[in-house]
C-alpha positions in Angstrom: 107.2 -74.1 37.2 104.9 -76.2 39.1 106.3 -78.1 42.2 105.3 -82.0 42.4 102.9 -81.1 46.0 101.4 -77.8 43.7 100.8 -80.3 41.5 99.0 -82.9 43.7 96.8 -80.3 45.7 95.6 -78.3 42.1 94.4 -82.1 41.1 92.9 -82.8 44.6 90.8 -79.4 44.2 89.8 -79.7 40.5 88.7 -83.3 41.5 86.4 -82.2 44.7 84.4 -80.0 42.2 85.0 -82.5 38.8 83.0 -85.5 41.2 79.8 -83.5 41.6 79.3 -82.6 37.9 81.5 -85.6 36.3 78.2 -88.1 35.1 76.6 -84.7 33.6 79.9 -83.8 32.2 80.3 -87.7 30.9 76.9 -87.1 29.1 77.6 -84.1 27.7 80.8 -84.9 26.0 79.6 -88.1 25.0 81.4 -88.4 22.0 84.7 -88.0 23.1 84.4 -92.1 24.9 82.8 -95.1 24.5 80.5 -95.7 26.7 76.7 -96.7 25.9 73.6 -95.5 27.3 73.4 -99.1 30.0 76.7 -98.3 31.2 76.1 -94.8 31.5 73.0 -94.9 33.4 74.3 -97.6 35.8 77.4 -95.4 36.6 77.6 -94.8 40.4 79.1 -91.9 42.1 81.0 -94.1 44.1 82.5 -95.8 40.9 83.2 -92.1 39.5 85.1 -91.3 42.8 86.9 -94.3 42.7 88.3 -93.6 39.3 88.9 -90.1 40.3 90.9 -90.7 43.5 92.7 -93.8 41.7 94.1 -91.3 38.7 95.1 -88.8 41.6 96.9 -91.7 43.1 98.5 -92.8 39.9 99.9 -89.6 38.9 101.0 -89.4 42.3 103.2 -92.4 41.9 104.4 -91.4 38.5 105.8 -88.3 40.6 107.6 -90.2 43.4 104.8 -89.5 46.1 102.7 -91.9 47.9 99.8 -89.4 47.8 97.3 -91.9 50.1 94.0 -89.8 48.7 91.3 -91.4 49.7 87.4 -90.6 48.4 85.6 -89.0 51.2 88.8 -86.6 51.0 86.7 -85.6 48.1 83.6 -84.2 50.6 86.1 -84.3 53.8 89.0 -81.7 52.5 
């Protein structure tokens, strides 16, 4: 069984590698959402690690911990 901090840190490191290939991966899989070409091509990195560090954050809360991950933890850690 996982602990809640095993939990955290597995999703921290699956996100620092997930950021750098996450627009190619969003293309690739593009019928599993719903976003259109536009929307697609004007997706930022920054908007991508946004999204990615608020989900960490989110789970976090749903386990009880005020995880505080910020994005350039994403390059920084």
């Amino acid at each position: 069984m996982m602990t809640k901090r095993q939990l955290m840190d597995m999703l921290e490191e699956v996100a620092e590698a997930y950021v750098k290939k996450a627009k190619d991966s969003l293309n690739q899989n593009s019928h599993m959402h719903e976003l259109t070409i536009g929307e697609y091509e004007a997706l930022t990195q920054n908007q991508i690690d946004a999204i990615v560090v608020d989900f960490i954050n989110t789970v976090g809360v749903f386990q009880g911990l005020d995880e505080g991950f910020y994005t350039h933890y994403l390059i920084e850690k």
